[in-house]
C-alpha positions in Angstrom: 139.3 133.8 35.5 136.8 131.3 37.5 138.3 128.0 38.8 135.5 125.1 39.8 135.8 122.0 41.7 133.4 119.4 43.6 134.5 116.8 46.4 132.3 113.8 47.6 131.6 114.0 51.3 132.1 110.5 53.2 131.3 108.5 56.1 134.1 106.5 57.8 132.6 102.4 57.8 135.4 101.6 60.7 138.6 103.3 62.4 137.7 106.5 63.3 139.7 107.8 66.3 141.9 104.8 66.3 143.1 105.7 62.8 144.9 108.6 64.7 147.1 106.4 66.5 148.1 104.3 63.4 144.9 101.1 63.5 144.0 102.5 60.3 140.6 103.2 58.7 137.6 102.2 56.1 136.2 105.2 54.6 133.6 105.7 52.0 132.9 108.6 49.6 129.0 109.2 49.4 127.0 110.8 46.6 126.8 114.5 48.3 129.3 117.0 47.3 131.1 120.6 48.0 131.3 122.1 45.1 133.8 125.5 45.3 134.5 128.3 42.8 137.3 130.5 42.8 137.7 133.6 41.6 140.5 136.1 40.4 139.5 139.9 41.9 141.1 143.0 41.5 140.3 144.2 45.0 142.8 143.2 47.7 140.7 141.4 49.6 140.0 137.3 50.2 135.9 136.7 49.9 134.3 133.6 50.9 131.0 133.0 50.4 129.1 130.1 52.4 125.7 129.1 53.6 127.6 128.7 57.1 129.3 131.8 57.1 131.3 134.2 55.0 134.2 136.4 55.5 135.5 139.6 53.6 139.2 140.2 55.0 142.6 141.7 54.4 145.6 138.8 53.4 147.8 137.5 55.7 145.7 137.5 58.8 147.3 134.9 61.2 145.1 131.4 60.8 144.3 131.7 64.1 142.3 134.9 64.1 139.9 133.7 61.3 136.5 131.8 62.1 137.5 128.2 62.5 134.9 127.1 59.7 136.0 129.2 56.7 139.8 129.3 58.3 140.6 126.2 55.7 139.3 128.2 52.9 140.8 131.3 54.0 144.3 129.7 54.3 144.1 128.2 50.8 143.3 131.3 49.2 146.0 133.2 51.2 148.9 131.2 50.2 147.7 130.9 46.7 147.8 135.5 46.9 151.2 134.8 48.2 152.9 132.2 45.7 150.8 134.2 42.4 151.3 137.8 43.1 147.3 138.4 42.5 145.3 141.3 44.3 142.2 139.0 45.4 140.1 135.9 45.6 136.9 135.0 45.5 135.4 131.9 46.8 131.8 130.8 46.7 131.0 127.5 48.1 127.8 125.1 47.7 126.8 122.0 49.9 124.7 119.1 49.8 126.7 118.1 52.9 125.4 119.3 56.3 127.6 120.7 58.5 128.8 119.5 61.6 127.6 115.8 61.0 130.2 113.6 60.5 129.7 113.1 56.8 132.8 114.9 55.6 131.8 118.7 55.1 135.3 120.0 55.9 137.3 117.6 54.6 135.1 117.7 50.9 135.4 121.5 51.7 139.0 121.3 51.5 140.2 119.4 48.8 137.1 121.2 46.7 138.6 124.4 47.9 142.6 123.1 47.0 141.2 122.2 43.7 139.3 125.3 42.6 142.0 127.9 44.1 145.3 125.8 42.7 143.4 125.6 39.2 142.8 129.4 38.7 147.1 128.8 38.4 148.0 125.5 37.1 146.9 121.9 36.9 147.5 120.4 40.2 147.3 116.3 39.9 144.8 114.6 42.5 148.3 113.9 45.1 149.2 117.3 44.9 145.7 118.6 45.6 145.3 116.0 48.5 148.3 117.9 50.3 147.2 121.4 49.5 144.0 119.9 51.4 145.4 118.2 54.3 147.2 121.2 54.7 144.3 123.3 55.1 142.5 121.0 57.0 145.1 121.3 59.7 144.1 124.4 60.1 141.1 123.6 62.2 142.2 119.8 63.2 146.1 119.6 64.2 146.2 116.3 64.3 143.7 115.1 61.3 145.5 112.1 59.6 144.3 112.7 56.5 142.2 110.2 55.7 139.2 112.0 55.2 140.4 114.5 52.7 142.5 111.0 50.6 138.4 109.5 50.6 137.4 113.0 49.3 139.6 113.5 46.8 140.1 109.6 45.4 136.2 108.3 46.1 135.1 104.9 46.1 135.7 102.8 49.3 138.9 102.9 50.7 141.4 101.5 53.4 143.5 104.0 54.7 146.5 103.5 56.7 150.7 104.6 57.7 151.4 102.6 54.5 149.2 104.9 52.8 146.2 104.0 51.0 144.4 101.3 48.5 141.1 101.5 46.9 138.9 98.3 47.6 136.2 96.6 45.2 133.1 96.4 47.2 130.2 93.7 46.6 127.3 95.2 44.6 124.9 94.3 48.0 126.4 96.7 50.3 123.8 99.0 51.3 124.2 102.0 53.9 121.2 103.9 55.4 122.6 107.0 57.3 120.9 108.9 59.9 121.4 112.2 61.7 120.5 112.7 65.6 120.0 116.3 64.6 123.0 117.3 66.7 126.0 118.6 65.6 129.2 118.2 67.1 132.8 119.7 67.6 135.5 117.1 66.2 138.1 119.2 68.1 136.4 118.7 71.2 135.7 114.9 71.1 138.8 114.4 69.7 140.7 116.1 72.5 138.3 113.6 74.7 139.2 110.4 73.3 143.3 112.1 74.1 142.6 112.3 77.6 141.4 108.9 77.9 144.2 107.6 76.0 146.8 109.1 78.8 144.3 108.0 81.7 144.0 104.6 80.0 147.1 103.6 78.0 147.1 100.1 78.3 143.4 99.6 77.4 143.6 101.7 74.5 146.3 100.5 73.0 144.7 96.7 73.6 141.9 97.9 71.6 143.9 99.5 68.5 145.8 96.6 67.9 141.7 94.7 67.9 140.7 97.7 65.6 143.8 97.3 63.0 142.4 93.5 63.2 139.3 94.3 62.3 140.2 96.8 59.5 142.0 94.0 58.1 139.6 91.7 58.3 136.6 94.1 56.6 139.0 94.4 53.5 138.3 90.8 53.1 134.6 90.9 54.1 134.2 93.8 51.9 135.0 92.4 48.6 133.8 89.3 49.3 130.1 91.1 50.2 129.7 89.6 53.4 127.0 91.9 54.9 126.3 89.6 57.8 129.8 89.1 58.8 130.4 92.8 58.2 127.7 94.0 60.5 129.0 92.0 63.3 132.3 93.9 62.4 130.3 97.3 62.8 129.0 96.0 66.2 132.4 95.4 67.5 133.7 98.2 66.5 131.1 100.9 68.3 131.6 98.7 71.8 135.3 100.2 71.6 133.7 104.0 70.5 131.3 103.7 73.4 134.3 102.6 75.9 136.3 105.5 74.6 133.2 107.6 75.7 132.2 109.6 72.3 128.6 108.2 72.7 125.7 109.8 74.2 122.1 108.5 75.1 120.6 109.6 71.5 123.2 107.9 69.8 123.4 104.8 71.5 119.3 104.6 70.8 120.0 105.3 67.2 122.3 102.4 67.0 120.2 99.8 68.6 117.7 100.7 66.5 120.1 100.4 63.6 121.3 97.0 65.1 117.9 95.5 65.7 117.3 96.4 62.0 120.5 95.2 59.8 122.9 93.3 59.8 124.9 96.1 61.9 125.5 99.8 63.3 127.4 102.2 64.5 128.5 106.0 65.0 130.6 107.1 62.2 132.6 110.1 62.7 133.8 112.7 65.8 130.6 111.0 67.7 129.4 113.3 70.2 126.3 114.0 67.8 126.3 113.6 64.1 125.3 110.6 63.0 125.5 107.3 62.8 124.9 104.4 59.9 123.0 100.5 59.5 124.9 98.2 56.8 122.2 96.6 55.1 121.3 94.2 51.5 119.6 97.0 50.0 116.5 96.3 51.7 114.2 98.9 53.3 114.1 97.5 57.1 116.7 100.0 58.5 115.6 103.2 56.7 112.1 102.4 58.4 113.4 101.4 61.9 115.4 105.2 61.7 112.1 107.0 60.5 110.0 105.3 63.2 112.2 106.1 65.9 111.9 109.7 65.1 114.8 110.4 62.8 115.5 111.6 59.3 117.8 109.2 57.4 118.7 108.0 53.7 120.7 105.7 51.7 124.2 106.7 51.2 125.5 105.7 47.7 128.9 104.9 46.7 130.7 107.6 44.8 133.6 106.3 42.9 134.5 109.1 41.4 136.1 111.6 44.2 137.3 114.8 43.2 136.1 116.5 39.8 137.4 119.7 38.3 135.7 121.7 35.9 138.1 123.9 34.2 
């Protein structure tokens, strides 16, 4: 029996980092997708196939001992062996989503991979895949608030939050050009970074969460309203408090001004560190040709409404 699912990958609009430590978040689900099959097998083995890696091992291997990029996959597949009774699995995974970027590969990888493993069993609904996900994704990143894999798995725009999460009509203008700086990153790493200055600067940081959980609330607004202008000025705020947390770098901050001085408004979206980083725009070209001037590859994100899909 084959099992198929697909998850959107994402960019986060505002909150990341802060969302962490409770300011909430804005996420989008963009139209590039993970797309994972799972497999029944009769040998006693888990298989996962990737064009980042793949793995051929025994079950129950400790989490810790697998490669941190298929150790989501690995984990899904090995509790599913040990709740069904099944010799093997098989998974084969397909990306649009480059790796490493900031555009959701993991967490798409995730609640793709709940989906397709859980449905070679039973139908799972969309809540109880998201925690199969988040479950997995905690694997690699301990402290991941889930946010990423609820954007994956529900699509559309979001705002994301302790309360949990709504779904938020967007204005038909919104346009988002998205560009890579060619470097990946380590979320683990920068995450770990934005930690230490949290305990070297608590009163500062915590100053600026309570200004980001402002400005989340305030996009909501802005957002269904389709106030480009006043959301780019948003955006602007928002990367001064990701460049005084330090996950900038010189090719980042170039990338931004150059988004800035062509849209309404830019900033990093993701771990930072590398990765990328997006212009809000009215749909016009300006941004996508400022980005491609300056040297780097970019292209217009679209909004996918429709999150998780399963194919059985």
């Amino acid at each position: 029996m084959k099992s198929t699912a697909s998850a959107p990958g994402k960019i986060i609009l505002f909150g990341e980092h802060f969302v962490v430590y409770g300011s909430g978040a804005i996420l989008c689900a963009i139209d590039r997708r993970i797309t994972v099959t799972a497999e029944e097998t009769m040998e006693k083995k888990i298989h996962i196939i990737s064009e980042i890696g793949s793995l051929k091992a025994e079950p129950g291997i400790p989490a810790c001992d697998v490669d941190c990029i298929l150790r989501p996959l690995y984990h899904l597949a090995d509790t599913a062996l040990r709740s069904h009774g099944i010799p093997g699995i098989k998974v084969t995974v397909k990306s649009e989503i480059p790796a490493g970027m900031g555009l959701g590969s993991s967490s798409a990888c995730c609640v793709a991979g709940a989906a397709a493993v859980s449905g070679l069993f039973s139908d799972y609904s969309r809540e109880e895949i998201l925690h199969l996900a988040v479950n997995a994704e905690r694997t690699i990143f301990e402290d991941t608030s889930g946010a990423d894999c609820t954007v994956c798995t529900h699509g559309g725009i979001i705002r994301y939050g302790v309360d949990g999460h709504e779904k938020i009509d967007a204005g038909q203008n919104l346009g988002i050009i998205v560009a890579s700086s060619g470097a990946t990153h380590s979320t683990k790493s920068v995450v770990a970074k934005v930690k230490r200055f949290r305990n070297a600067n608590p009163a500062e940081f915590s100053g600026m969460c309570d200004a980001e959980s402002d400005i989340i609330r305030d996009v909501k607004e802005l957002l269904e309203q389709g106030d480009i202008a006043q959301l780019g000025k948003k955006a602007n705020q928002n990367q001064r408090y990701l460049e005084a947390i330090g996950v900038t770098n010189q090719t980042l901050q170039e990338m931004v001004r150059i988004g800035q001085g062509a849209s309404a408004g830019a900033k990093i979206t993701g771990a930072g560190g590398g990765g990328c980083v997006f212009a809000l725009t009215d749909g016009g070209p300006a941004a996508a040709d400022a980005f491609r001037e300056g040297g780097y590859e970019c292209f217009a994100a679209g909004i996918d409404s429709d999150g998780l899909i399963v194919f059985n």
